[in-house]
Each structure stands twice: as structure tokens, then as C-alpha cells.
PDB file of N, CA, C and O in Angstrom, chain B, residues numbered from 101:
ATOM      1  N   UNK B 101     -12.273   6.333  26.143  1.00  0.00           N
ATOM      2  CA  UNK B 101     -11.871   6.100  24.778  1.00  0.00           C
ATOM      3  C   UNK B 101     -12.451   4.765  24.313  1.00  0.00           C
ATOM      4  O   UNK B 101     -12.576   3.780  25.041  1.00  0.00           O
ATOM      5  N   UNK B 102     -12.925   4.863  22.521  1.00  0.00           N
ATOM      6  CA  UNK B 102     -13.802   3.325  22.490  1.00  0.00           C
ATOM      7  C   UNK B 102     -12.374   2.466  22.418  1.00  0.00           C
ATOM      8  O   UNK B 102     -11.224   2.766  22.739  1.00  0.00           O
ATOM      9  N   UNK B 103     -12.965   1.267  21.854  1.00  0.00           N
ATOM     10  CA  UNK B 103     -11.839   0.520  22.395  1.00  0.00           C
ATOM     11  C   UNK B 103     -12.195  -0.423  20.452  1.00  0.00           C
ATOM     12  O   UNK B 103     -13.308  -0.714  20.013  1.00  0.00           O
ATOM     13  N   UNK B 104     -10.954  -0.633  19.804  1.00  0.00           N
ATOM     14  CA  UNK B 104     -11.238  -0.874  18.199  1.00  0.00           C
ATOM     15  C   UNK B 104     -12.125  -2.285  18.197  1.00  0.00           C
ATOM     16  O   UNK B 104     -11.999  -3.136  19.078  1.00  0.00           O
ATOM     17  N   UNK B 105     -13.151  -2.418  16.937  1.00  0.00           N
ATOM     18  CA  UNK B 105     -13.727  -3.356  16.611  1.00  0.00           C
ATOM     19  C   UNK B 105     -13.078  -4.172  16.676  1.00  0.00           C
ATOM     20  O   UNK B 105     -11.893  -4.130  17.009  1.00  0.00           O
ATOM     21  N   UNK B 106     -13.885  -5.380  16.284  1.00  0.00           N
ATOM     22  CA  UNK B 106     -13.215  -6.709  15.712  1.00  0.00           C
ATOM     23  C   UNK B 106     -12.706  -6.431  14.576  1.00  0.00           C
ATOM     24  O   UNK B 106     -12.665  -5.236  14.286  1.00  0.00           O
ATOM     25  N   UNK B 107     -12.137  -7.484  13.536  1.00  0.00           N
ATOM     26  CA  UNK B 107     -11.652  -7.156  12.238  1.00  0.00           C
ATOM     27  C   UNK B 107     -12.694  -7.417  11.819  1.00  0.00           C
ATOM     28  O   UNK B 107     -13.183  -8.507  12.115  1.00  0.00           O
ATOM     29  N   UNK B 108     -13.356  -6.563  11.035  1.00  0.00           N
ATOM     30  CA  UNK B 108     -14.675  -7.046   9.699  1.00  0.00           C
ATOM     31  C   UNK B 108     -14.721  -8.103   8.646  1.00  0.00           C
ATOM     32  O   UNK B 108     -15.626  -8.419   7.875  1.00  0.00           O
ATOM     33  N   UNK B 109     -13.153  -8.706   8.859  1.00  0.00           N
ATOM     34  CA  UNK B 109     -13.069  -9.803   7.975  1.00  0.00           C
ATOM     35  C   UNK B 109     -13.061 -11.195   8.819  1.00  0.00           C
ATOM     36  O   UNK B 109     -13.697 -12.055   8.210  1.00  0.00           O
ATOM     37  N   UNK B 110     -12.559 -11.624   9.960  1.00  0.00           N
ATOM     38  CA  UNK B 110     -12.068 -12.379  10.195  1.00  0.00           C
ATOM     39  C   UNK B 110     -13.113 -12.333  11.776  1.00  0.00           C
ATOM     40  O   UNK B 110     -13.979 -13.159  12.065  1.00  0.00           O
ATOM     41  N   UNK B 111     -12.823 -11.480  12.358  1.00  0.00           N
ATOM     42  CA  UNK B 111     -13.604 -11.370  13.666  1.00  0.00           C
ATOM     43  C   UNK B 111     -12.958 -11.186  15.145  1.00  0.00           C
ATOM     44  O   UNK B 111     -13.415 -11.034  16.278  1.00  0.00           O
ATOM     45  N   UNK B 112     -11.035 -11.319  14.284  1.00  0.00           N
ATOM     46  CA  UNK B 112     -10.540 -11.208  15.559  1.00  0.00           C
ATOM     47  C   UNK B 112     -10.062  -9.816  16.242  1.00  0.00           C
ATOM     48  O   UNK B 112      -9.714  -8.799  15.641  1.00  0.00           O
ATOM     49  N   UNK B 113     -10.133 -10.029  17.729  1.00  0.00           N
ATOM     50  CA  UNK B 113      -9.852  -9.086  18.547  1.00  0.00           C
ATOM     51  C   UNK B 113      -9.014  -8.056  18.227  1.00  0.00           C
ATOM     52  O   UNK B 113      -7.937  -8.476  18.650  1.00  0.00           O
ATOM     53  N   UNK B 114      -8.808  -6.958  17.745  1.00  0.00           N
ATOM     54  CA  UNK B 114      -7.914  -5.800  17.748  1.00  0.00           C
ATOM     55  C   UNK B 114      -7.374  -5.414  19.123  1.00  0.00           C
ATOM     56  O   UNK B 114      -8.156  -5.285  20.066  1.00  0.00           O
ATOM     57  N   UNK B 115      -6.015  -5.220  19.270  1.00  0.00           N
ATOM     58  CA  UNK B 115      -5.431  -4.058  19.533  1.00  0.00           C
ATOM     59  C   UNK B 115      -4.122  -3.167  19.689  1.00  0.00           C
ATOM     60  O   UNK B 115      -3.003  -3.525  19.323  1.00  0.00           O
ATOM     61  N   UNK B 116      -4.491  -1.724  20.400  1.00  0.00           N
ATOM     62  CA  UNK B 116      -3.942  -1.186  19.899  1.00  0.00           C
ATOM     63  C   UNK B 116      -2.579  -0.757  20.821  1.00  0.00           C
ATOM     64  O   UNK B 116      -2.810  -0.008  21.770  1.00  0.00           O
ATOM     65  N   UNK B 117      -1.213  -1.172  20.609  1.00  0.00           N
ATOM     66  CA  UNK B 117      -0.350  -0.342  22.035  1.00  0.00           C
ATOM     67  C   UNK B 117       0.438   0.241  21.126  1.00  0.00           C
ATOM     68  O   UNK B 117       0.066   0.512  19.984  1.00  0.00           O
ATOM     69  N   UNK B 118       1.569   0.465  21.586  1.00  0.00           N
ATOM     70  CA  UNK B 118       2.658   1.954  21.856  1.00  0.00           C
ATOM     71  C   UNK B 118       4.138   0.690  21.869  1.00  0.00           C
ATOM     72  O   UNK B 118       4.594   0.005  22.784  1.00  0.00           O
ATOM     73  N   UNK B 119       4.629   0.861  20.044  1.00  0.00           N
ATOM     74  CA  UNK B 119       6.476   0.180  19.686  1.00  0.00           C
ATOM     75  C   UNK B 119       7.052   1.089  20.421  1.00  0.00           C
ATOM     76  O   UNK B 119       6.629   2.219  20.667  1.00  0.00           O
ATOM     77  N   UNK B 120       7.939   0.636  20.742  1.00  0.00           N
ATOM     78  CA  UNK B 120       9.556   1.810  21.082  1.00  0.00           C
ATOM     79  C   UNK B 120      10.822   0.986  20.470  1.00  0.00           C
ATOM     80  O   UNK B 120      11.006  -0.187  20.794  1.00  0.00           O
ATOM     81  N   UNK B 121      11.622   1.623  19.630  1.00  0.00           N
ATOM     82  CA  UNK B 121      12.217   1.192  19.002  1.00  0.00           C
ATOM     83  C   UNK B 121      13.714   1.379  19.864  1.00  0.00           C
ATOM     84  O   UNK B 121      13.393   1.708  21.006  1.00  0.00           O
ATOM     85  N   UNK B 122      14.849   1.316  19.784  1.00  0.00           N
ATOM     86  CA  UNK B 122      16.092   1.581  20.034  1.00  0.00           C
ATOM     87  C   UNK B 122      16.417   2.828  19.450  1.00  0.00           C
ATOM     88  O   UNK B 122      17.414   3.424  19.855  1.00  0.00           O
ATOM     89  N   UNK B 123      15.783   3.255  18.645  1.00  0.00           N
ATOM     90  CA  UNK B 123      16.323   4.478  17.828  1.00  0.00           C
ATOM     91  C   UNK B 123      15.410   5.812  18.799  1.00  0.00           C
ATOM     92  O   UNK B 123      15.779   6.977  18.648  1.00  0.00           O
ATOM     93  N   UNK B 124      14.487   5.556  19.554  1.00  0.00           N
ATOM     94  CA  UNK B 124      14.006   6.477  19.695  1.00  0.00           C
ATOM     95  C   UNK B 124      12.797   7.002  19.895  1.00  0.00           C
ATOM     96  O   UNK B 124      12.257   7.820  20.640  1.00  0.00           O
ATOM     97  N   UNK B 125      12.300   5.676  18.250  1.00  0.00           N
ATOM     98  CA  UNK B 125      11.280   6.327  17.709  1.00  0.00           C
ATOM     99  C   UNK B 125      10.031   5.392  18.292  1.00  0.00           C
ATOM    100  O   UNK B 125      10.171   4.214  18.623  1.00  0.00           O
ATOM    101  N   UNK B 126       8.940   6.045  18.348  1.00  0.00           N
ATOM    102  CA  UNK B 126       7.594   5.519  19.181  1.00  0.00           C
ATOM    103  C   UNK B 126       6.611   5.389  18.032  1.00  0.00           C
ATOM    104  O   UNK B 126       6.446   6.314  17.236  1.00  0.00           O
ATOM    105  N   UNK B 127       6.185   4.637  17.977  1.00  0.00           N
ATOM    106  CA  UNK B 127       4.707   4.968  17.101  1.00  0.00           C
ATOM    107  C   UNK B 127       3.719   3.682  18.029  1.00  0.00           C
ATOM    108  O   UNK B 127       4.090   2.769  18.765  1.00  0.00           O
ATOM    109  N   UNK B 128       2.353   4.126  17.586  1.00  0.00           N
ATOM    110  CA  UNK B 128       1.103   3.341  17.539  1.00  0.00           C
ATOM    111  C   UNK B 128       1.112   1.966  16.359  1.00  0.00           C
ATOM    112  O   UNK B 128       1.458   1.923  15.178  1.00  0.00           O
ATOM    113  N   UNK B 129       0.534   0.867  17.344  1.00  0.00           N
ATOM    114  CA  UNK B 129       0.359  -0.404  16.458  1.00  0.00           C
ATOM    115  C   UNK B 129      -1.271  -1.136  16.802  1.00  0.00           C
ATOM    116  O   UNK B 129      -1.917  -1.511  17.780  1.00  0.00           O
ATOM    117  N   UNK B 130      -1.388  -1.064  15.598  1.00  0.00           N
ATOM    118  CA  UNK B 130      -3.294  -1.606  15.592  1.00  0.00           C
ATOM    119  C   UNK B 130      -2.915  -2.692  15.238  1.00  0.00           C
ATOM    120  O   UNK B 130      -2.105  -2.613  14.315  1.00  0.00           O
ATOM    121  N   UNK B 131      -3.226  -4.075  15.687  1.00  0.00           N
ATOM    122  CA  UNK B 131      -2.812  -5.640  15.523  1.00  0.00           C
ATOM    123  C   UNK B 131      -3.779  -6.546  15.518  1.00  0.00           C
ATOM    124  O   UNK B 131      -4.651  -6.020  16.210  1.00  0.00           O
ATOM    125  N   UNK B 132      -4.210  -7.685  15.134  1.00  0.00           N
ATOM    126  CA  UNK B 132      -4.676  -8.487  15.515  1.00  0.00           C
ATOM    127  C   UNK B 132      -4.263  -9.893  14.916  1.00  0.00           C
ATOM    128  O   UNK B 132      -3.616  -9.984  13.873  1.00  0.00           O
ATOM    129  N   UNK B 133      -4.762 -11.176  15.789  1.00  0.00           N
ATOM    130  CA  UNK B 133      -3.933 -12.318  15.872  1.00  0.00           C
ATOM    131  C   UNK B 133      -5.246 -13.077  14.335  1.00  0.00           C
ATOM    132  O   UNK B 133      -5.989 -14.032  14.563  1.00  0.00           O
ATOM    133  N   UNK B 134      -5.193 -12.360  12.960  1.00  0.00           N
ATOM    134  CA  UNK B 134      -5.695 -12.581  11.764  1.00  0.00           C
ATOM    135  C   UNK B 134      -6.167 -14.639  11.846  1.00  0.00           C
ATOM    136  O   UNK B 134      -5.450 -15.494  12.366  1.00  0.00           O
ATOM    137  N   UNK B 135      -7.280 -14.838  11.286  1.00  0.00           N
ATOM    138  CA  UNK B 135      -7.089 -16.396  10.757  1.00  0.00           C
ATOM    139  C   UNK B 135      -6.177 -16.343   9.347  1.00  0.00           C
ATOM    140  O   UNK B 135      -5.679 -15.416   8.708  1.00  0.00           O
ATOM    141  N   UNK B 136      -6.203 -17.560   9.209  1.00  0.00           N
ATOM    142  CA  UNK B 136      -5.073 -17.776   8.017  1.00  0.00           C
ATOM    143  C   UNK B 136      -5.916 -16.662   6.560  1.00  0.00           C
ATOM    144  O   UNK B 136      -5.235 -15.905   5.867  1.00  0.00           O
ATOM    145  N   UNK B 137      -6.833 -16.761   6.455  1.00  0.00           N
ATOM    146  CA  UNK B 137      -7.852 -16.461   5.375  1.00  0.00           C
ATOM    147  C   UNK B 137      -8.202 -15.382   5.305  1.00  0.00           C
ATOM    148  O   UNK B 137      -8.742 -14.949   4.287  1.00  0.00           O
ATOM    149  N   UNK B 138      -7.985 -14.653   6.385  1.00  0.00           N
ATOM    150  CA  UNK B 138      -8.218 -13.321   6.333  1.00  0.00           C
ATOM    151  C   UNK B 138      -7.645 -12.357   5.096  1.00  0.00           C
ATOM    152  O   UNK B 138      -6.745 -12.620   4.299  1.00  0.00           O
ATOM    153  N   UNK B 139      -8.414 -11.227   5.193  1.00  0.00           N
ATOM    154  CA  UNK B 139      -7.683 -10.162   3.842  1.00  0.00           C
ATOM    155  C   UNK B 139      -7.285  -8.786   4.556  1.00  0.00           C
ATOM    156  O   UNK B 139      -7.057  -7.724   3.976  1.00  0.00           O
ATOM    157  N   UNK B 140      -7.254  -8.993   5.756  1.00  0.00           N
ATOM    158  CA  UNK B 140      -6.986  -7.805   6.424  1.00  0.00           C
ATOM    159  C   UNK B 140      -5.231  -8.657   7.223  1.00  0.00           C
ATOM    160  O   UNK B 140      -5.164  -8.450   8.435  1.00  0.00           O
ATOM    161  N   UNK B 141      -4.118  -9.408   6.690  1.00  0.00           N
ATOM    162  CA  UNK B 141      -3.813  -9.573   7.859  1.00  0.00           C
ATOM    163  C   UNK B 141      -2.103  -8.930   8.048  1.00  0.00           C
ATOM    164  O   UNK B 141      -1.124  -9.673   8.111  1.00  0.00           O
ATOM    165  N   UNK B 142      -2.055  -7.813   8.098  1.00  0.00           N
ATOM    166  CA  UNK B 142      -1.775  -6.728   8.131  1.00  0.00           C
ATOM    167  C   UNK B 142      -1.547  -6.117   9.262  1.00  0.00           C
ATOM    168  O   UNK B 142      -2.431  -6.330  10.092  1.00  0.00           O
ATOM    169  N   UNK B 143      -0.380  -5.185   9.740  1.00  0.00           N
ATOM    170  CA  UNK B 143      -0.930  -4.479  11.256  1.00  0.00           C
ATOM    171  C   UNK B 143      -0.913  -3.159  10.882  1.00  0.00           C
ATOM    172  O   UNK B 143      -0.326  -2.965   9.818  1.00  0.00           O
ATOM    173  N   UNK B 144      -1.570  -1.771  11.652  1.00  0.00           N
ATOM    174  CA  UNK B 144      -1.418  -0.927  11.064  1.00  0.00           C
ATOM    175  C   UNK B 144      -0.467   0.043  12.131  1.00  0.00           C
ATOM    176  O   UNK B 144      -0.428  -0.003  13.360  1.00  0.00           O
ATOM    177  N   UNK B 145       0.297   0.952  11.163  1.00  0.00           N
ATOM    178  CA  UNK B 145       1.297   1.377  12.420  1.00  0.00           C
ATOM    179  C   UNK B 145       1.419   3.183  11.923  1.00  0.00           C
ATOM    180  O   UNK B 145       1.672   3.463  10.751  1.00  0.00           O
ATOM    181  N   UNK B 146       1.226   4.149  12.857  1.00  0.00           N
ATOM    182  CA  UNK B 146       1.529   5.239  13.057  1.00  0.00           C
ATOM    183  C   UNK B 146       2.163   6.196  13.857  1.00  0.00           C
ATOM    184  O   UNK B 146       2.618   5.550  14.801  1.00  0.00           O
ATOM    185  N   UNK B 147       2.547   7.791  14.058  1.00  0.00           N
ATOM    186  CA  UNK B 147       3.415   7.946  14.373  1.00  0.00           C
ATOM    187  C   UNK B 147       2.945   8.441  15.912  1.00  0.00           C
ATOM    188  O   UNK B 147       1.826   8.947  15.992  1.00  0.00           O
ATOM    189  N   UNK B 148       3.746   8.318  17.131  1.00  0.00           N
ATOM    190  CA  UNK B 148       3.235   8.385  18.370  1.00  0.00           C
ATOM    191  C   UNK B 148       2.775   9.364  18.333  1.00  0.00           C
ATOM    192  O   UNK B 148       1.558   9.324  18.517  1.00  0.00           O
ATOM    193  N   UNK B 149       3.416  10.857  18.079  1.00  0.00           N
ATOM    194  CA  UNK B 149       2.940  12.085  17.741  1.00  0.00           C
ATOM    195  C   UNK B 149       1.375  12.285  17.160  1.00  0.00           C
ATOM    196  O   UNK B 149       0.870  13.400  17.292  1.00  0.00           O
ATOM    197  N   UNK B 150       0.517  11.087  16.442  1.00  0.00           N
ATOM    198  CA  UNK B 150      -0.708  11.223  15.854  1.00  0.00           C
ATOM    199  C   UNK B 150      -1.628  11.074  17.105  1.00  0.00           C
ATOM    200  O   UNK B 150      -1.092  10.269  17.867  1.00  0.00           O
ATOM    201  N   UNK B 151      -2.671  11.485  17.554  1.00  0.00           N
ATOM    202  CA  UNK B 151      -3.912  10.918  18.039  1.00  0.00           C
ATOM    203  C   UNK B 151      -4.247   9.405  18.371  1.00  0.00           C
ATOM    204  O   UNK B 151      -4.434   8.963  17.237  1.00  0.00           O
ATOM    205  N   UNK B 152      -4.371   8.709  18.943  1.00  0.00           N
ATOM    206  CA  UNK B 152      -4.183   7.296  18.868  1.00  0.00           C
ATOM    207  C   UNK B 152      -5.744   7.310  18.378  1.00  0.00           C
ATOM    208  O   UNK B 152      -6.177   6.454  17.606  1.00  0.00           O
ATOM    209  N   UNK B 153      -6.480   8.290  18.864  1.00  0.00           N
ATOM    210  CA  UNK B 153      -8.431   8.120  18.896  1.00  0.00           C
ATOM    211  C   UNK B 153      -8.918   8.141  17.408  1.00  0.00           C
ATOM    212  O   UNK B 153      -9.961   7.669  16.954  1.00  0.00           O
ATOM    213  N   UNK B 154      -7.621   8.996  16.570  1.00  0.00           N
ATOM    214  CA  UNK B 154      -8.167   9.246  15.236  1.00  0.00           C
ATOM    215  C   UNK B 154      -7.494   8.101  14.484  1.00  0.00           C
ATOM    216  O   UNK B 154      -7.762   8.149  13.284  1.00  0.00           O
ATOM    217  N   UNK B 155      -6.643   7.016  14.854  1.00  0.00           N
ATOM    218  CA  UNK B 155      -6.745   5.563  14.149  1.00  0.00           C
ATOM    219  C   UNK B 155      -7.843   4.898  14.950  1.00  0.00           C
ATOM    220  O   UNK B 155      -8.553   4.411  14.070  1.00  0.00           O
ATOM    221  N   UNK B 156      -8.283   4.657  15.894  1.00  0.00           N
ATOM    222  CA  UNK B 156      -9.165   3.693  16.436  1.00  0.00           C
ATOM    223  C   UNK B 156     -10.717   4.689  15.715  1.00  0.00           C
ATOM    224  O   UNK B 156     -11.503   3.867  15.243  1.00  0.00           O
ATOM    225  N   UNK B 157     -11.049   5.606  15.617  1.00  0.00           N
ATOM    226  CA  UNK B 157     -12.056   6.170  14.870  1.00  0.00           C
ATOM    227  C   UNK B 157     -12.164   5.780  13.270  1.00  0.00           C
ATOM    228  O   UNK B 157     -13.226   5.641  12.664  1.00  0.00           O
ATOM    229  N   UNK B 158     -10.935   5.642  12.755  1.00  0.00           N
ATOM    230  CA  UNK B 158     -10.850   5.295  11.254  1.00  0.00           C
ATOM    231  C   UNK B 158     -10.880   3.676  11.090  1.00  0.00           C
ATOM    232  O   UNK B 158     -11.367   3.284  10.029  1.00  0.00           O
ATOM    233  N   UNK B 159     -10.404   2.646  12.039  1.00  0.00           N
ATOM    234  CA  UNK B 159     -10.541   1.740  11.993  1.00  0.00           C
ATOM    235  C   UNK B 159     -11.777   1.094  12.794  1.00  0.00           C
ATOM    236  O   UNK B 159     -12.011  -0.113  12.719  1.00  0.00           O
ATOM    237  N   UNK B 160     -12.550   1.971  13.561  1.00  0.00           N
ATOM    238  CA  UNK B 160     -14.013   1.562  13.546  1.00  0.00           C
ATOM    239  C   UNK B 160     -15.030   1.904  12.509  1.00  0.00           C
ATOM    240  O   UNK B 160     -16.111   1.331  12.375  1.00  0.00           O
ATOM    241  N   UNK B 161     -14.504   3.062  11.668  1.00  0.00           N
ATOM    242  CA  UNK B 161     -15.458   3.267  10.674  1.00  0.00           C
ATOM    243  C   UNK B 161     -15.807   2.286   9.944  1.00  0.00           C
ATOM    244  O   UNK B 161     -14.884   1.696   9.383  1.00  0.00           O
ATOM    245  N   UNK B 162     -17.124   1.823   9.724  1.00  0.00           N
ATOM    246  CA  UNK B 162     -17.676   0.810   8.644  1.00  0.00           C
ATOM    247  C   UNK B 162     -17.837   1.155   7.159  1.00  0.00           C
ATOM    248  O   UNK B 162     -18.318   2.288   7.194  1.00  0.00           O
ATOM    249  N   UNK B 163     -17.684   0.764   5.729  1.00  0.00           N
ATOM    250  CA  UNK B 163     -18.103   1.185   4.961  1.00  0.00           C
ATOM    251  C   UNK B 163     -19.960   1.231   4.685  1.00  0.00           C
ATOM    252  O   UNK B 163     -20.688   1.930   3.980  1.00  0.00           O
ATOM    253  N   UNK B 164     -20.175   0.187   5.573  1.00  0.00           N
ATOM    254  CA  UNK B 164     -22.022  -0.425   5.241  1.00  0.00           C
ATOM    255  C   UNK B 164     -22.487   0.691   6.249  1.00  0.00           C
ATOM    256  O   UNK B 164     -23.445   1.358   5.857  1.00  0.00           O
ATOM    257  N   UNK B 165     -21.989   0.992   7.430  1.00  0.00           N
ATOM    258  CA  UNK B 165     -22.659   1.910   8.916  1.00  0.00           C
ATOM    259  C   UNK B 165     -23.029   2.758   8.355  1.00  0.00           C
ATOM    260  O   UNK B 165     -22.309   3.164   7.443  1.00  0.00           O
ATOM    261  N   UNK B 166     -24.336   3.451   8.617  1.00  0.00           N
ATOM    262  CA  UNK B 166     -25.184   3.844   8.176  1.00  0.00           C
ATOM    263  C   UNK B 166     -24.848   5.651   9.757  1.00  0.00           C
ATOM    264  O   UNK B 166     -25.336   5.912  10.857  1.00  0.00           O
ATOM    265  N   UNK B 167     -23.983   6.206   9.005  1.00  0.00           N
ATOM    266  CA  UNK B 167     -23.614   7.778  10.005  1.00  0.00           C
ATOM    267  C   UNK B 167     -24.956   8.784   9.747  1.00  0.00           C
ATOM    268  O   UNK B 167     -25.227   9.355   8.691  1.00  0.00           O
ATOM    269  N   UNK B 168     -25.619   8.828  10.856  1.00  0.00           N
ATOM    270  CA  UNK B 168     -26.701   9.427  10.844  1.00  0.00           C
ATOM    271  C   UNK B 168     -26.660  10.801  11.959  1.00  0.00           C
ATOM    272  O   UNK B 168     -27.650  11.522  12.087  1.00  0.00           O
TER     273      UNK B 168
END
């Protein structure tokens, strides 16, 4: 499995593990430790039940990458 970019804004390290809440509930968390300036600094979170490959695929997608 690839393993997520850097952030395209900032440069820092992504990644991605597995919340467990008290209630139950599990989901996926895409993270990174943002600089102050960043515009990404944000974490992104989905449901364990999803694919973990199809957030790390959407968050490697580039808008400039040239899919050939």
C-alpha cells in the first residue's frame, strides 16, 4: 500500500491510523503536524468501514499531475 504524500502546502509528513472512540465507533484519520501558515491544517477523518487506499489515493491525487 503507497504510503500518503507530503502536504502540498506545507511539506509536512502525513499520516494515516485507525480513532476508536468509547462509543464504538472506528474511523480513519489522515493528519499531519501543519506549519503555522499552512492552508491545509485540517485532519481528514472517515468511516473505518471505507477503504483506507481510496483516502490515501484521493489525498495523493495532485491537481497539476499530469494522469497519463
Amino acid at each position: 500500500m503507497p504510503e500518503p504524500k507530503p502536504c502540498p502546502f506545507c511539506g509536512c509528513e502525513m499520516h494515516l491510523e485507525k480513532d476508536f472512540y468509547p462509543t464504538g465507533h472506528v474511523e480513519w484519520q489522515l493528519y499531519g503536524w501543519h506549519g503555522p501558515y499552512c492552508l491545509f491544517s485540517v485532519s481528514v477523518h472517515i468511516p473505518s468501514g471505507s477503504d483506507k487506499s481510496d483516502l490515501i489515493a484521493a489525498w495523493n491525487g495532485r491537481a497539476n499531475e499530469n494522469d497519463d
